[in-house]
C-alpha positions in Angstrom: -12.0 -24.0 15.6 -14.0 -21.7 13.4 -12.1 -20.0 10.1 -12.9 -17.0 8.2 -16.2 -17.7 6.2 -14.4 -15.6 3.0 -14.4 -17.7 0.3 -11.8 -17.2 -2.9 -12.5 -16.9 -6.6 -11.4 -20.2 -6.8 -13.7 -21.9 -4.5 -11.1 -22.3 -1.7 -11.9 -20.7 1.8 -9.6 -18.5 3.9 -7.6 -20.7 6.8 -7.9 -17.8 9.6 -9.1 -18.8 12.5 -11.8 -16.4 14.2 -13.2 -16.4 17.2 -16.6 -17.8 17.7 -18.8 -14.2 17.0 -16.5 -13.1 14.2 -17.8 -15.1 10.6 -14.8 -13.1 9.0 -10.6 -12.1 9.8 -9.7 -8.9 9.5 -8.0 -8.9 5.9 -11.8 -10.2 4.9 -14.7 -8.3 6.9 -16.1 -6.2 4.7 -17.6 -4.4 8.0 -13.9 -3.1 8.5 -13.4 -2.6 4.8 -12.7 1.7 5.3 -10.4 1.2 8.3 -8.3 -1.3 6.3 -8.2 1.1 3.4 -7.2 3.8 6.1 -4.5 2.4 7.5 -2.9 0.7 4.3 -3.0 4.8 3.4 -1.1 6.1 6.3 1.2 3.1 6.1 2.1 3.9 2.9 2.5 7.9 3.0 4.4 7.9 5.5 7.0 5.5 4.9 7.4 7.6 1.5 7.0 11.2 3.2 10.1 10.2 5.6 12.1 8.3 2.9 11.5 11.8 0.4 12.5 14.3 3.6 15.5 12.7 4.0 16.6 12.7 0.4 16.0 15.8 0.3 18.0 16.7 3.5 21.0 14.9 1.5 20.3 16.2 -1.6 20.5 20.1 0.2 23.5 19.2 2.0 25.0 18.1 -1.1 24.1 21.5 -2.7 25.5 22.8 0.4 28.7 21.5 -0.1 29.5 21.9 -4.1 28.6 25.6 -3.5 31.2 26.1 -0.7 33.7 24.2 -2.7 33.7 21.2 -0.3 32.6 18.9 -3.3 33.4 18.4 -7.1 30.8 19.1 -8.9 30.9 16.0 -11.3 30.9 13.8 -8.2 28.1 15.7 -7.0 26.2 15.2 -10.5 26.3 11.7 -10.0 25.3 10.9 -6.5 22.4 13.7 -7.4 21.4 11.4 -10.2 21.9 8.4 -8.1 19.6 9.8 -5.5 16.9 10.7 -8.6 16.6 6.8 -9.2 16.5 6.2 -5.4 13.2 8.8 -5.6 11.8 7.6 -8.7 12.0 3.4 -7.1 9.9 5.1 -4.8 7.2 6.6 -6.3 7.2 3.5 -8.1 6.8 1.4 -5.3 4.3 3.4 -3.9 1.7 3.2 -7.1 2.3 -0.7 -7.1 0.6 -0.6 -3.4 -1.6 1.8 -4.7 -2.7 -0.4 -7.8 -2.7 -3.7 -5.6 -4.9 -1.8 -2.9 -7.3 -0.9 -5.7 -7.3 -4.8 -7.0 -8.4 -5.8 -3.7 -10.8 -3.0 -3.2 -12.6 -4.2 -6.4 -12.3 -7.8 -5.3 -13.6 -7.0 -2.2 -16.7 -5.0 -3.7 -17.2 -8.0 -6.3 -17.6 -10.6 -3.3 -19.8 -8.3 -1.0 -21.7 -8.2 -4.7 -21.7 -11.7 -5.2 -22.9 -12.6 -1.3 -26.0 -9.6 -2.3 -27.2 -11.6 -5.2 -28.3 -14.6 -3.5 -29.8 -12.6 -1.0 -31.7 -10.7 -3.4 -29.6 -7.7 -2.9 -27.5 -6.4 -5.8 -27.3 -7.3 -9.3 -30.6 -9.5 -9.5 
């Protein structure tokens, strides 16, 4: 069965399996390079965007409720703070993707770079 003709930094090749036309999988074709970045993008926002909406919707209704005296106002303090960390874990988590999506960019780029000098394309 034919595998994935990417080949690591540390000489070992990807075990994919492809079919018989493809020479690379998905995660390693730089052909598909932009719709990879694309969709890691959307993945990403959107998870965020709908975790953020609804922290906010809480957040409100807790407003909501210390104004009309349904709530103390000290315990409101702390779930409000509690739901700040919640936020912050998540802008967090979504720069780690960011940063890691960047490191594989640049990896990517460095092998497409690599399989150009040999070829008398880039860098030679």
């Amino acid at each position: 069965m034919p595998r994935c003709s990417h080949t690591y930094a540390d000489s070992s090749q990807c075990k994919r399996i492809v079919s018989a036309e493809q020479g690379y999988c998905y995660s390693h074709d730089p052909a598909r390079a932009s719709e990879r970045q694309r969709n890691a993008a959307r993945g990403g926002k959107a998870k965020a965007t709908g975790e953020i909406g609804r922290v906010k919707s809480r957040l409100q209704a807790l407003a909501d409720m210390v104004a009309e005296g349904r709530m103390d106002r000290a315990d409101a303090a702390v779930i409000g703070q509690i739901w700040g960390t919640y936020i912050r874990a998540v802008g967090m988590e979504l720069r780690v993707k960011e940063f890691e999506e960047v490191a594989r960019e640049v990896e990517e780029l460095r092998e497409i770079v690599e399989m150009n000098k040999g070829r008398g394309g880039y860098g030679t």
